[in-house]
Structure formats: structure tokens, C-alpha cells
PyMOL Python script that loads the backbone (N, CA, C, O; Angstrom):
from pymol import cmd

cmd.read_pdbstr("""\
ATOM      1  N   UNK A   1     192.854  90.368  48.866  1.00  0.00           N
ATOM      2  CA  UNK A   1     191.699  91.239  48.967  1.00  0.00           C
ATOM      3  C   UNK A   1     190.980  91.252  47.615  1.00  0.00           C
ATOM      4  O   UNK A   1     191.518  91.510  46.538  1.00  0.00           O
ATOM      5  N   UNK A   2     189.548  90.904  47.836  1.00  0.00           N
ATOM      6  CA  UNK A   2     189.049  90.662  46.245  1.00  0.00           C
ATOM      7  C   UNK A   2     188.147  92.297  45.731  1.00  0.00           C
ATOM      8  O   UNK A   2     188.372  93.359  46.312  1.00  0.00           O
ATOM      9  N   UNK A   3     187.453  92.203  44.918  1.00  0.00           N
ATOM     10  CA  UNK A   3     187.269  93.980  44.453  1.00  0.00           C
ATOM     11  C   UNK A   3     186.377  94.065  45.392  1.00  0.00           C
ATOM     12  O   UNK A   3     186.380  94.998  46.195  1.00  0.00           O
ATOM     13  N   UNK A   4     185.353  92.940  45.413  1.00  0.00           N
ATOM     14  CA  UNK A   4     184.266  93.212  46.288  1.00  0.00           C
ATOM     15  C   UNK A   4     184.374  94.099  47.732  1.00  0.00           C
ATOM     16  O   UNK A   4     183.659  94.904  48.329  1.00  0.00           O
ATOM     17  N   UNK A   5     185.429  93.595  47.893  1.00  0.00           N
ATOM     18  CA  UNK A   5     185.949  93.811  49.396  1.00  0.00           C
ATOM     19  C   UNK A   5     186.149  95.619  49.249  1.00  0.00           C
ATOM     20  O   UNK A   5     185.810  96.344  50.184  1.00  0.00           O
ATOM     21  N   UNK A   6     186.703  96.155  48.033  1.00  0.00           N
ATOM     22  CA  UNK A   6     186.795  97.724  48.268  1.00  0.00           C
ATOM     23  C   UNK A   6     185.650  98.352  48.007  1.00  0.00           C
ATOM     24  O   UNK A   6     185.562  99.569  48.171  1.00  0.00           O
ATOM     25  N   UNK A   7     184.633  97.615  47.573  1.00  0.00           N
ATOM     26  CA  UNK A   7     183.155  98.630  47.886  1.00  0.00           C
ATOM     27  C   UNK A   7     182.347  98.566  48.870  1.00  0.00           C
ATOM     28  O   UNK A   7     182.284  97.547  49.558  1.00  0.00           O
ATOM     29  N   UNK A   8     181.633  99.584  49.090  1.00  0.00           N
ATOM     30  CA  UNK A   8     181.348 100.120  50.633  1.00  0.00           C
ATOM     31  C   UNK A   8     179.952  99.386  51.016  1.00  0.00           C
ATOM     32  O   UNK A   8     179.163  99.485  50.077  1.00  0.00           O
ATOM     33  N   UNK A   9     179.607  98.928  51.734  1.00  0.00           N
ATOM     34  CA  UNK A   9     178.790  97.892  52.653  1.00  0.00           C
ATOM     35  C   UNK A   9     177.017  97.830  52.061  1.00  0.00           C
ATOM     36  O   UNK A   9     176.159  98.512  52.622  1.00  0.00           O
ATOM     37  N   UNK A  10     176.821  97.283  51.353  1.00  0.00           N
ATOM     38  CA  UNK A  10     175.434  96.971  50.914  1.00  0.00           C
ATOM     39  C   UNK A  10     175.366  97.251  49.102  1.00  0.00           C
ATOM     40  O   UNK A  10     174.371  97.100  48.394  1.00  0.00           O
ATOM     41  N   UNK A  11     176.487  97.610  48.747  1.00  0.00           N
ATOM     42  CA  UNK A  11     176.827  98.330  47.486  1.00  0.00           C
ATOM     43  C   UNK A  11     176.646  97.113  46.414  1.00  0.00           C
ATOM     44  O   UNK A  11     175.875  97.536  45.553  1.00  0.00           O
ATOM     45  N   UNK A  12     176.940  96.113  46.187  1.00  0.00           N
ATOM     46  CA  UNK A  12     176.811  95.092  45.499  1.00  0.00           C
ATOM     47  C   UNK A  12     175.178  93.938  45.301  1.00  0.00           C
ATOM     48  O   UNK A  12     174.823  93.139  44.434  1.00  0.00           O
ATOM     49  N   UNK A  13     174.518  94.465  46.709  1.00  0.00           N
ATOM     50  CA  UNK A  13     172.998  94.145  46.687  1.00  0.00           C
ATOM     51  C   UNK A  13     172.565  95.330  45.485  1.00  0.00           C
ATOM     52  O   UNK A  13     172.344  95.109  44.295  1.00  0.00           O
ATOM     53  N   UNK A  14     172.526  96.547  46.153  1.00  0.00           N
ATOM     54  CA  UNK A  14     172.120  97.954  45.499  1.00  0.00           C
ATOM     55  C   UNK A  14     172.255  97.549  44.133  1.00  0.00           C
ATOM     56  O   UNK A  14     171.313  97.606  43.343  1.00  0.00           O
ATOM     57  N   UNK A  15     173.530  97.097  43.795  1.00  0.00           N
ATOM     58  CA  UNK A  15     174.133  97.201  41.887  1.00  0.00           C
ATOM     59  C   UNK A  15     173.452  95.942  41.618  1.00  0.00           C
ATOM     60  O   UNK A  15     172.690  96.292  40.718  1.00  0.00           O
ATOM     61  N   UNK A  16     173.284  94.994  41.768  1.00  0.00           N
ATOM     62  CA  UNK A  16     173.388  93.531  41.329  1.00  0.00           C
ATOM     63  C   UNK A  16     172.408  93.742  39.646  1.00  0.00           C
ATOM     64  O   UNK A  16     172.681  93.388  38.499  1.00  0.00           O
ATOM     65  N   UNK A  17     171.414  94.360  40.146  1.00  0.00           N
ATOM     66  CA  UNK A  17     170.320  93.648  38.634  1.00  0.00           C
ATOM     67  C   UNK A  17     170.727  95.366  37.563  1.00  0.00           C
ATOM     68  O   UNK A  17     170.428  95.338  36.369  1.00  0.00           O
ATOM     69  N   UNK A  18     171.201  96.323  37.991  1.00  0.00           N
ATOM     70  CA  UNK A  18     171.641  97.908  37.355  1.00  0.00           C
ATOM     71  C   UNK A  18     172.595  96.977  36.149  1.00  0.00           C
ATOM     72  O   UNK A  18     173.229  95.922  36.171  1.00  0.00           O
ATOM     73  N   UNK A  19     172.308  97.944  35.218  1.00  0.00           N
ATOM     74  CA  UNK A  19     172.991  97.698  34.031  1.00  0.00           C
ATOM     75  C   UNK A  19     173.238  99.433  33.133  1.00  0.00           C
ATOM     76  O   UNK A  19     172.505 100.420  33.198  1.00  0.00           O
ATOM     77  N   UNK A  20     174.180  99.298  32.570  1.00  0.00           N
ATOM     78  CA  UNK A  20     175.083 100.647  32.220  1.00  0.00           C
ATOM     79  C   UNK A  20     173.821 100.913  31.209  1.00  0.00           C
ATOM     80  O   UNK A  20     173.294 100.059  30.496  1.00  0.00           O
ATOM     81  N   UNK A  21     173.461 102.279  31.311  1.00  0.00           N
ATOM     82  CA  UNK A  21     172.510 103.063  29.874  1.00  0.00           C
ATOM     83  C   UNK A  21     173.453 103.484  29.066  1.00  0.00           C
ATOM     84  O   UNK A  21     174.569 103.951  29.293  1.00  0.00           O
ATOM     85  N   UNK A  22     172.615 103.165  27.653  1.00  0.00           N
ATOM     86  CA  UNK A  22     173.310 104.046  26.326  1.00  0.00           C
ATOM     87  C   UNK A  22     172.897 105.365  26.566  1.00  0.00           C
ATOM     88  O   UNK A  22     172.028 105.889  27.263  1.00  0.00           O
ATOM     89  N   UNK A  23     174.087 105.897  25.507  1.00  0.00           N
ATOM     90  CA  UNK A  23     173.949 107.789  25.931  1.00  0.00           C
ATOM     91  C   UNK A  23     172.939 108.085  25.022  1.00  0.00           C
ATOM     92  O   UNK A  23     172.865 109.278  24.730  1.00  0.00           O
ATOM     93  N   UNK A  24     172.209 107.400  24.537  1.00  0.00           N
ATOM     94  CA  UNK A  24     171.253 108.105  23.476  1.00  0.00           C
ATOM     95  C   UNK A  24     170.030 108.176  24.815  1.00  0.00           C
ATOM     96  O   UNK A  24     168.852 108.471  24.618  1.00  0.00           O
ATOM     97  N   UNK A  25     170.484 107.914  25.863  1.00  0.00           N
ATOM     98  CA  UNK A  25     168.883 108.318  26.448  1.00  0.00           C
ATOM     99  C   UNK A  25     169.182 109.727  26.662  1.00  0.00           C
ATOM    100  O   UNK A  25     168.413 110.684  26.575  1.00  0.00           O
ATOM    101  N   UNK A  26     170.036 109.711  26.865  1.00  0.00           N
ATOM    102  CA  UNK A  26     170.485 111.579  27.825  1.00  0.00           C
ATOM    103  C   UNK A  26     169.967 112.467  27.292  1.00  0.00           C
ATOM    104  O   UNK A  26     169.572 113.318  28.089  1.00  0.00           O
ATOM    105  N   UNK A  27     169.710 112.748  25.928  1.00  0.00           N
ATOM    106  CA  UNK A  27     169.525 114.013  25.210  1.00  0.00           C
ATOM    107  C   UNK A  27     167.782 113.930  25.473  1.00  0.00           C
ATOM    108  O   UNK A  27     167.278 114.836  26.138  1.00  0.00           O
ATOM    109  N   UNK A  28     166.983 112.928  24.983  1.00  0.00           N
ATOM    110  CA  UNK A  28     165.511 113.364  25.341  1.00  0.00           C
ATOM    111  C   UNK A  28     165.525 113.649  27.083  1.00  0.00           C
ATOM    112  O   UNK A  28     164.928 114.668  27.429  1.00  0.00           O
ATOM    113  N   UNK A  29     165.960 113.083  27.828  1.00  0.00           N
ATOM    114  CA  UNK A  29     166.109 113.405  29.438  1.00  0.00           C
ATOM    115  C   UNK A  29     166.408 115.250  29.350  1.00  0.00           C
ATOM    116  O   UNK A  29     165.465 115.939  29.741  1.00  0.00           O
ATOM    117  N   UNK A  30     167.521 115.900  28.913  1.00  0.00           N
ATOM    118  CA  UNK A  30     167.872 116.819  29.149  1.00  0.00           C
ATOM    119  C   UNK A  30     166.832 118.038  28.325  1.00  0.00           C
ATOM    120  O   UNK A  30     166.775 119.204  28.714  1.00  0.00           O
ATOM    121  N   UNK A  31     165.982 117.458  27.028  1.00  0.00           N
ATOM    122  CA  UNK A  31     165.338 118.025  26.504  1.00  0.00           C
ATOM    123  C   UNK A  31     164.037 118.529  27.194  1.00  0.00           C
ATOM    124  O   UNK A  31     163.607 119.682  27.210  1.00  0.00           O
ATOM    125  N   UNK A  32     163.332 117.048  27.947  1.00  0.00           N
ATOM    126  CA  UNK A  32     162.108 116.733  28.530  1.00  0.00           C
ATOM    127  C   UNK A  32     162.386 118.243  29.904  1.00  0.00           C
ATOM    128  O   UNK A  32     161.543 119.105  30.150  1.00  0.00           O
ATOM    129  N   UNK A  33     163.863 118.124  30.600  1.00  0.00           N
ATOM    130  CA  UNK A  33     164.006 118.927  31.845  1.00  0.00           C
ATOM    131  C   UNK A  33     164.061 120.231  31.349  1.00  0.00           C
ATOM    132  O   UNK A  33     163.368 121.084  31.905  1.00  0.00           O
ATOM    133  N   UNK A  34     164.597 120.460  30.625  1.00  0.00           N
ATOM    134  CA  UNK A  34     164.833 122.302  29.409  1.00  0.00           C
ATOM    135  C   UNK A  34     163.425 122.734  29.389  1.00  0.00           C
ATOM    136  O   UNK A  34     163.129 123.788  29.951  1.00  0.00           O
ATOM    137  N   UNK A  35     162.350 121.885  28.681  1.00  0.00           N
ATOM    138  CA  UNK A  35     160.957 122.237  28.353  1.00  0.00           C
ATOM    139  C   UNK A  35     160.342 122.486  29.934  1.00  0.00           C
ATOM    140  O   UNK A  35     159.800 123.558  30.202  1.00  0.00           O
ATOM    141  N   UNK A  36     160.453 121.582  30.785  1.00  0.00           N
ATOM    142  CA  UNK A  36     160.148 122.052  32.141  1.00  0.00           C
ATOM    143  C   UNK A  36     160.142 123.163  32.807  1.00  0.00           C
ATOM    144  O   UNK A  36     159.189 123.636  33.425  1.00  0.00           O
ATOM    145  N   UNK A  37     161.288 123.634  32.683  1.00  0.00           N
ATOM    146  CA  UNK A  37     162.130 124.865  33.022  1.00  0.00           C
ATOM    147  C   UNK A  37     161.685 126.188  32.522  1.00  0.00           C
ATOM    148  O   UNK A  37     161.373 127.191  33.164  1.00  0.00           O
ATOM    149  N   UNK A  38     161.733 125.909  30.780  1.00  0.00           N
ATOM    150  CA  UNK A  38     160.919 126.925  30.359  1.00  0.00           C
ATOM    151  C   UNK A  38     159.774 127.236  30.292  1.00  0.00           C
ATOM    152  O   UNK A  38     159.420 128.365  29.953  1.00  0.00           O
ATOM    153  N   UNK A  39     159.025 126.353  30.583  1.00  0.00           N
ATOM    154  CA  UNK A  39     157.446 126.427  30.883  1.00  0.00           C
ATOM    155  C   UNK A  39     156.922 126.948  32.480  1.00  0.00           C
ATOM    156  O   UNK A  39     155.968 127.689  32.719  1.00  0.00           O
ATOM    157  N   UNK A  40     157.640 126.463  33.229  1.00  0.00           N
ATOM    158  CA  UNK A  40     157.250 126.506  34.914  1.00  0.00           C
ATOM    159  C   UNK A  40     158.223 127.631  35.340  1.00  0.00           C
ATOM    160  O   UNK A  40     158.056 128.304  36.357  1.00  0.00           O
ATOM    161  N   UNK A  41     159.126 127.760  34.581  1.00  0.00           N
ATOM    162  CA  UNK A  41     159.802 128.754  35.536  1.00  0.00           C
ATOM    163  C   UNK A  41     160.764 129.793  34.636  1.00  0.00           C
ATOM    164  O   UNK A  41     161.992 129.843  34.705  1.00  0.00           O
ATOM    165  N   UNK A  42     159.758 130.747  33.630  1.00  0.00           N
ATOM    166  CA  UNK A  42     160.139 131.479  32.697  1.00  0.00           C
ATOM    167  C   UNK A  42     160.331 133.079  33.943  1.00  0.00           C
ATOM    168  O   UNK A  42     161.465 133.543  34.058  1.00  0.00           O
ATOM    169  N   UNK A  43     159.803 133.377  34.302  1.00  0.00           N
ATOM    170  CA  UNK A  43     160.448 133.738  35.300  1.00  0.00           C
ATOM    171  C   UNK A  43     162.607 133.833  36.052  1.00  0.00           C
ATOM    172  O   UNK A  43     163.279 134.743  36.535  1.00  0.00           O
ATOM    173  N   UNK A  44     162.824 132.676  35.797  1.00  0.00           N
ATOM    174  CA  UNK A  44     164.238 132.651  35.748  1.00  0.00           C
ATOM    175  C   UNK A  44     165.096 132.720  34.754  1.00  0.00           C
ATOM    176  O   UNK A  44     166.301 132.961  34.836  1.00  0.00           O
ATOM    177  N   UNK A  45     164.284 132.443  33.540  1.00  0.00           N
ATOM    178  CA  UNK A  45     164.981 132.156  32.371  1.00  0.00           C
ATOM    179  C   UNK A  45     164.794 134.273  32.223  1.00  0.00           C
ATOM    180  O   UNK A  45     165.745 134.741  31.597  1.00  0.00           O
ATOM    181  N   UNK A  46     163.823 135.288  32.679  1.00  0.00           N
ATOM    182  CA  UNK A  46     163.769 136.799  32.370  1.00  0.00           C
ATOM    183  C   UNK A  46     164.745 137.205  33.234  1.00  0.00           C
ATOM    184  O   UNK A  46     165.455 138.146  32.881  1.00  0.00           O
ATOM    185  N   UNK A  47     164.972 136.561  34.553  1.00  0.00           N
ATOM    186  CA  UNK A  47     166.215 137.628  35.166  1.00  0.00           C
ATOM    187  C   UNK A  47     167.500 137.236  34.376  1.00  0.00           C
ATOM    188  O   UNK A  47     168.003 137.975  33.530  1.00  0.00           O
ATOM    189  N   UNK A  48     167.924 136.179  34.673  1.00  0.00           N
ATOM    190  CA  UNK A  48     169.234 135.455  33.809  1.00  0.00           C
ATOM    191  C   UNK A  48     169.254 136.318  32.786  1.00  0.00           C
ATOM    192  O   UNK A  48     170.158 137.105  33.068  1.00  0.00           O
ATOM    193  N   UNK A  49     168.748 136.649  31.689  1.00  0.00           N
ATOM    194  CA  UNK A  49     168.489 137.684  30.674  1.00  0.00           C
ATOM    195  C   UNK A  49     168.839 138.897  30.716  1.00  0.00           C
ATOM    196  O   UNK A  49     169.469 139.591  29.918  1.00  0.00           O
ATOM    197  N   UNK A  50     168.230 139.178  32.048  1.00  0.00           N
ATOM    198  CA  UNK A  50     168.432 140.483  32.061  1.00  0.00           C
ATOM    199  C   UNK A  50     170.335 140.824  32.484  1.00  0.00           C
ATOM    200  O   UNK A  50     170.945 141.681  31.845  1.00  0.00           O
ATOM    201  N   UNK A  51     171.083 139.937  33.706  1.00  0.00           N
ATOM    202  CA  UNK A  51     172.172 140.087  33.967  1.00  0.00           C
ATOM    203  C   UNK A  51     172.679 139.567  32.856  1.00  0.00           C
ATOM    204  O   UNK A  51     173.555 138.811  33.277  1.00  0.00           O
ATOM    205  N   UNK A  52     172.672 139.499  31.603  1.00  0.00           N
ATOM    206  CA  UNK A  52     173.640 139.157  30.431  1.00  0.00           C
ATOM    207  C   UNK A  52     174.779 140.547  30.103  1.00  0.00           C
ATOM    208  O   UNK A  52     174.138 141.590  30.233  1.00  0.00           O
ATOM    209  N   UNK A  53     175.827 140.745  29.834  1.00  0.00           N
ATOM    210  CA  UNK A  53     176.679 141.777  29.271  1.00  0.00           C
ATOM    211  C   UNK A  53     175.715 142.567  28.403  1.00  0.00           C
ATOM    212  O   UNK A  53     174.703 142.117  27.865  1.00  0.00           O
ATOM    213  N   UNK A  54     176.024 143.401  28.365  1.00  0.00           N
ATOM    214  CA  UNK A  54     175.258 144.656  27.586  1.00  0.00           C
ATOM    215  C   UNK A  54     175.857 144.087  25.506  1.00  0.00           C
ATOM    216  O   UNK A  54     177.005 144.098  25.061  1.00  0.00           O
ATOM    217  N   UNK A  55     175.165 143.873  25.109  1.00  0.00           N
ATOM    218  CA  UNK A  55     175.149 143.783  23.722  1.00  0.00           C
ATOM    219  C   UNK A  55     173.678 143.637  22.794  1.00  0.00           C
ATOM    220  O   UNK A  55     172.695 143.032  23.222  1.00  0.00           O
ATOM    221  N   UNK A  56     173.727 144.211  21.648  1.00  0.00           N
ATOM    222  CA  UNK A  56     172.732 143.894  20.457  1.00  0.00           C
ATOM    223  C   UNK A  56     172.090 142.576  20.935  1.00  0.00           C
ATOM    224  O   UNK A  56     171.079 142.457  21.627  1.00  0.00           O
ATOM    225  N   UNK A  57     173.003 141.462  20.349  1.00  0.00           N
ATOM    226  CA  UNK A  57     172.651 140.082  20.428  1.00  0.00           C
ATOM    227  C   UNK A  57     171.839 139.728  22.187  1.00  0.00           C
ATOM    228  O   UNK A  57     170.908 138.928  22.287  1.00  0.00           O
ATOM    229  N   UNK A  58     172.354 140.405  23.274  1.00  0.00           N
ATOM    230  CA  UNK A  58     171.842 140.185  24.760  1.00  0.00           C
ATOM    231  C   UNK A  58     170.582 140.557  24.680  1.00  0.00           C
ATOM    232  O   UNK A  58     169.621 139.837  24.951  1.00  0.00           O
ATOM    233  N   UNK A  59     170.528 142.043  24.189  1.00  0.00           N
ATOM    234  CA  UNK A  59     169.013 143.010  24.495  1.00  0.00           C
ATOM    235  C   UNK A  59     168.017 142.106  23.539  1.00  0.00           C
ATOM    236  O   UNK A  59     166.926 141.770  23.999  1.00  0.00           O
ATOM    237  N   UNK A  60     168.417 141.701  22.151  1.00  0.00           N
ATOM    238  CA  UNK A  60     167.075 140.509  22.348  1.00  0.00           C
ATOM    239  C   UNK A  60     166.590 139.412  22.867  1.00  0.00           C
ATOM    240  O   UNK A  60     165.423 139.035  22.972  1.00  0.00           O
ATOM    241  N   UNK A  61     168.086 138.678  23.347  1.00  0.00           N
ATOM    242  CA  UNK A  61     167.856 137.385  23.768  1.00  0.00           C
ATOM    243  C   UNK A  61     166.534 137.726  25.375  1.00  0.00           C
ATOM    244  O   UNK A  61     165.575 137.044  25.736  1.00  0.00           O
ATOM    245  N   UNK A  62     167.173 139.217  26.035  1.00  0.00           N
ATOM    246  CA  UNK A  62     166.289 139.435  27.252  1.00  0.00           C
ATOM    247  C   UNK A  62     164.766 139.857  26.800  1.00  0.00           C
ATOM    248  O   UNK A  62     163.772 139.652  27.497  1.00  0.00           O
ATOM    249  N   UNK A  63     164.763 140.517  25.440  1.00  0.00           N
ATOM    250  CA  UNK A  63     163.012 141.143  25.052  1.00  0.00           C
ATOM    251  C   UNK A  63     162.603 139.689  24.895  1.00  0.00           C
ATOM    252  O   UNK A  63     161.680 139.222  25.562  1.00  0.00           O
ATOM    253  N   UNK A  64     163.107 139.163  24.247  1.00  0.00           N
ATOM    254  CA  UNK A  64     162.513 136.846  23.628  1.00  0.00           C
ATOM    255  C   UNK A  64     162.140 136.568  25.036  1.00  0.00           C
ATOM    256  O   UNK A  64     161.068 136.100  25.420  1.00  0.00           O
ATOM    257  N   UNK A  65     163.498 137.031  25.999  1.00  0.00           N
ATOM    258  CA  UNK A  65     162.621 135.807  27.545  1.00  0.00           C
ATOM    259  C   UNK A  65     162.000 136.466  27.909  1.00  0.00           C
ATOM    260  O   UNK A  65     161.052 135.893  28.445  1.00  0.00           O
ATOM    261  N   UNK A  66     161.901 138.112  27.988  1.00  0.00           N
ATOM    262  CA  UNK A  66     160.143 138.911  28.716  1.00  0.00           C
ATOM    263  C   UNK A  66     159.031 138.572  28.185  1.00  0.00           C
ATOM    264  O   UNK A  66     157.986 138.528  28.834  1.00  0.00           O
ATOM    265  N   UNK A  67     159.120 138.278  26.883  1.00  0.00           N
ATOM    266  CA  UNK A  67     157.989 138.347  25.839  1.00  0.00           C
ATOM    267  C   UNK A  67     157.309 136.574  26.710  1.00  0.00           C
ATOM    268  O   UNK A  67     156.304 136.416  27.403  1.00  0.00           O
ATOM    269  N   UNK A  68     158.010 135.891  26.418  1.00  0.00           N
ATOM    270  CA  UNK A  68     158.294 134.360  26.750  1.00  0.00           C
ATOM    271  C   UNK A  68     157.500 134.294  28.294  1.00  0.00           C
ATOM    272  O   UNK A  68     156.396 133.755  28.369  1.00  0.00           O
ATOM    273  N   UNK A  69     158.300 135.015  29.759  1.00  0.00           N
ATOM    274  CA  UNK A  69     157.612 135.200  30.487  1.00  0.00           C
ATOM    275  C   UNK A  69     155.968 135.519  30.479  1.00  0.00           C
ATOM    276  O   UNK A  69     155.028 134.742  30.644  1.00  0.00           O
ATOM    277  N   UNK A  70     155.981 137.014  30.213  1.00  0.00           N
ATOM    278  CA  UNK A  70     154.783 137.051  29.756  1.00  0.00           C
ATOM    279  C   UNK A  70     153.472 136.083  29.656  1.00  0.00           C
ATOM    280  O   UNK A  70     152.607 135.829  30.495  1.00  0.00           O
ATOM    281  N   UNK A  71     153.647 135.653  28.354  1.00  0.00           N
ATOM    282  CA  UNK A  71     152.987 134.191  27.835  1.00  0.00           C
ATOM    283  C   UNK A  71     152.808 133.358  29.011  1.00  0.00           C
ATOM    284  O   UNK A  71     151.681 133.193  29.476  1.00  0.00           O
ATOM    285  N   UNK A  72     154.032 132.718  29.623  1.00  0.00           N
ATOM    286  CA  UNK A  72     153.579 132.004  30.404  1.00  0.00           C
ATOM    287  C   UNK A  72     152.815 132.620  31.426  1.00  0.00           C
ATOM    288  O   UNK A  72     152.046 131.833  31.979  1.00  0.00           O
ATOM    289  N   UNK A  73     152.792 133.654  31.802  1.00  0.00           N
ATOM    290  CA  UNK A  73     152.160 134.311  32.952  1.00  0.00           C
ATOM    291  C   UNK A  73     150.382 134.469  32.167  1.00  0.00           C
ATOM    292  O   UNK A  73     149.311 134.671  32.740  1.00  0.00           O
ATOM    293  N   UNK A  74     150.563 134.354  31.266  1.00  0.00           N
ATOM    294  CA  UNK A  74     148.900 134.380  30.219  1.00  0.00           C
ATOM    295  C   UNK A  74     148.361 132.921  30.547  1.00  0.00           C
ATOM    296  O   UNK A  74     147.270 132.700  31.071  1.00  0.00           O
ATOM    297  N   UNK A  75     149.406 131.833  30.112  1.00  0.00           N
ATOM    298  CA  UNK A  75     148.529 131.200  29.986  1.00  0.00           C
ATOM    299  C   UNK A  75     148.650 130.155  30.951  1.00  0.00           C
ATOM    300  O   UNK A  75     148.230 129.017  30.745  1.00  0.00           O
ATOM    301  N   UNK A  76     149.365 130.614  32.273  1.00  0.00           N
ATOM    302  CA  UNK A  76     149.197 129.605  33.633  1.00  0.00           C
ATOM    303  C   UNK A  76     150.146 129.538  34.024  1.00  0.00           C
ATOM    304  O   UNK A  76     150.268 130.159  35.080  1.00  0.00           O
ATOM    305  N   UNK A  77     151.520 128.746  33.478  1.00  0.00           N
ATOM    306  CA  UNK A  77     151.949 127.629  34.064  1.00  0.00           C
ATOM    307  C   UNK A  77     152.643 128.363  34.939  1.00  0.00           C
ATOM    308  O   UNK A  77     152.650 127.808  36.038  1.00  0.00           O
ATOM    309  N   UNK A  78     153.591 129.991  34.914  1.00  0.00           N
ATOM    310  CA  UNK A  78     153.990 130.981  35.399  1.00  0.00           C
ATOM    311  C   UNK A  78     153.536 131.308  36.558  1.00  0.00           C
ATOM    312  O   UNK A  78     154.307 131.847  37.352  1.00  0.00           O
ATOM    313  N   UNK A  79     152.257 131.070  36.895  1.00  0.00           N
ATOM    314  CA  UNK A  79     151.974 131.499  37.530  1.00  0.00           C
ATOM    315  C   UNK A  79     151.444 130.146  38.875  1.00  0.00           C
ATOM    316  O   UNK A  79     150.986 130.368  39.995  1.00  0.00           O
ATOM    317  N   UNK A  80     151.594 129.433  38.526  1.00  0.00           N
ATOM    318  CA  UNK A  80     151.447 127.799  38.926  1.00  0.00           C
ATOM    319  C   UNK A  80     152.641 127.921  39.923  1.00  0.00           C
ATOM    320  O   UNK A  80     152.533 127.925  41.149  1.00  0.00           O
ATOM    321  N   UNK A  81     153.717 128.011  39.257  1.00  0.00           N
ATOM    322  CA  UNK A  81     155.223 127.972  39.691  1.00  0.00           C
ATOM    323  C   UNK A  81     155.349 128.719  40.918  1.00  0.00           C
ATOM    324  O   UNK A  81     155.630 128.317  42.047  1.00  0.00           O
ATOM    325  N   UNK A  82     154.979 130.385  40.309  1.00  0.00           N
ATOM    326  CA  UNK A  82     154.607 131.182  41.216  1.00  0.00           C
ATOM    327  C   UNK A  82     154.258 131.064  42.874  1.00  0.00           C
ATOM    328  O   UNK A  82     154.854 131.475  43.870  1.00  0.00           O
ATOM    329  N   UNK A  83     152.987 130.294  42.682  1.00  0.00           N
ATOM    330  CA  UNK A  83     152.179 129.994  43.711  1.00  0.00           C
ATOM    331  C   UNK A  83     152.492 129.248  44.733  1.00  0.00           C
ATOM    332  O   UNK A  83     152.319 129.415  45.940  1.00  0.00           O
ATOM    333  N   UNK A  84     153.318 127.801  43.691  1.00  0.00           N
ATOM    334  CA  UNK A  84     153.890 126.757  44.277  1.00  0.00           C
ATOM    335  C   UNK A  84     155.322 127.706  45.147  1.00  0.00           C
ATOM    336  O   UNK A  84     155.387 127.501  46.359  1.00  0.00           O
ATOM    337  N   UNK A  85     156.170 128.480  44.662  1.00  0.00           N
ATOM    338  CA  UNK A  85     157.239 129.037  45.750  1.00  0.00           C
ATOM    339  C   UNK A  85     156.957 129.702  46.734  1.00  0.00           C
ATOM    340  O   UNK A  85     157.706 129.564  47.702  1.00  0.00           O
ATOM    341  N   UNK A  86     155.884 130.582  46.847  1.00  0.00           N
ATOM    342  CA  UNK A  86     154.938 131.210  47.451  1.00  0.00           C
ATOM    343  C   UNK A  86     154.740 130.395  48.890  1.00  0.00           C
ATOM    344  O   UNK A  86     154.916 130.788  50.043  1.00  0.00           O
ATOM    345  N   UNK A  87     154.241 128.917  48.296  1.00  0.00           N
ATOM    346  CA  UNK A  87     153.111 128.364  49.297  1.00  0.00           C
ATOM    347  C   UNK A  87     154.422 127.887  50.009  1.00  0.00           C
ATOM    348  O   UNK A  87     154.612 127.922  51.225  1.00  0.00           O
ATOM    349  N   UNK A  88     155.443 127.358  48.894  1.00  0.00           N
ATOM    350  CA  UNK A  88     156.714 126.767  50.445  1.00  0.00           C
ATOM    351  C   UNK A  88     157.891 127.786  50.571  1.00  0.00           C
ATOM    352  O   UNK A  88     159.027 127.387  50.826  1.00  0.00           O
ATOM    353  N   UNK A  89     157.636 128.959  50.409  1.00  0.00           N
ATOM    354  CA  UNK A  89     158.598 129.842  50.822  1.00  0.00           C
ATOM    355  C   UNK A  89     159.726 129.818  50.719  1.00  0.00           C
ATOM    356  O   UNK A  89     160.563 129.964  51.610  1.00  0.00           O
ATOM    357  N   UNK A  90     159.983 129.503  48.881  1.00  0.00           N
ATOM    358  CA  UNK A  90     161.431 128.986  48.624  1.00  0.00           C
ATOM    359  C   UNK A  90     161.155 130.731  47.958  1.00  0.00           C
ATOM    360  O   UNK A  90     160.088 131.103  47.469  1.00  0.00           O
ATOM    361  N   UNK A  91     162.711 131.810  48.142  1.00  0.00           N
ATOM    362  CA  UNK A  91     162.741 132.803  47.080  1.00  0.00           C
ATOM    363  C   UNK A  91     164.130 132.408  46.459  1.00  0.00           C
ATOM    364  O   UNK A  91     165.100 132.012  47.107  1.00  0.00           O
ATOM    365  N   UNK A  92     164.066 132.585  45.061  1.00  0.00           N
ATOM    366  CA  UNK A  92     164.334 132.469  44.278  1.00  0.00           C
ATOM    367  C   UNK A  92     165.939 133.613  43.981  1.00  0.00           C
ATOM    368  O   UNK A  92     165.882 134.757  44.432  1.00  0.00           O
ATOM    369  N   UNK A  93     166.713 133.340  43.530  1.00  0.00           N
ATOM    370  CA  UNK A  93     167.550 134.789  43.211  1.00  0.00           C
ATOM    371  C   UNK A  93     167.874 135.291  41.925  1.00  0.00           C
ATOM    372  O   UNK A  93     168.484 136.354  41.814  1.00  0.00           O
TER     373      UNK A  93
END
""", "prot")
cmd.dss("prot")
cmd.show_as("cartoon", "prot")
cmd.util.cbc("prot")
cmd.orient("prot")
């Protein structure tokens, strides 16, 4: 039985020309998706905040993401996001 034989049916077309990435791509990838997140959907980043343990260090990290919300709700993108869950009736928790 050769290796080929233990992968599953079309799997070796699929792979043929794929070649392994260096990990130095990962970090701008994970950076590029973070900035996303906090821009479009500051909104999640204020509740998350708010359910943090009660401490000094919590109660600002939650005033930074209201303040943060806010802003985005000033200057669009908040409210973009908004609209967009709205229109396909995803709620959020």
C-alpha cells in the first residue's frame, strides 16, 4: 500500500502545485484581521469589556473600549457593521 493510497480521493490533484508557507506570514495576517475587528465591530470589543472581573486594571480597559466604540460610531465604520447585521439578521451576543 503506497502513501498515496491513504489519502482521501481527489486529495493529491487539490495538493499537487500547494507548497508549505513560512510563519512570518501569520503575524501581518493576524494583525490585518485584529484591525478589522476593531474597526467594524468595536461594538464587541465594549461588551467583552464590560463582562471582564471587576478590577482597577478591567474598569479602564472597558472606559478605552466605550471611548473606542464611540469613535467608531462617529466616524462610520460602527455603524456600517451595524447595518450590515441588521440587514441579515445575524444578533450578536
Amino acid at each position: 500500500m503506497s502513501a498515496s493510497d491513504d489519502l482521501a480521493p481527489g486529495t493529491i490533484e487539490l495538493e499537487t502545485d500547494m507548497r508549505p508557507q513560512r510563519l512570518w506570514v501569520l503575524p501581518p495576517i493576524m494583525a490585518i484581521a485584529l484591525a478589522i475587528l476593531l474597526v467594524f465591530n468595536s461594538q464587541g470589543l465594549a461588551k467583552w469589556s464590560r463582562d471582564l472581573p471587576p478590577s482597577t486594571f478591567n474598569l479602564h480597559v472597558a472606559d478605552t473600549a466605550a471611548w473606542w466604540h464611540e469613535l467608531m460610531l462617529k466616524l462610520g465604520p460602527a455603524k456600517a457593521f451595524e447595518a450590515l447585521r441588521d440587514a441579515i439578521g445575524v444578533e450578536l451576543k
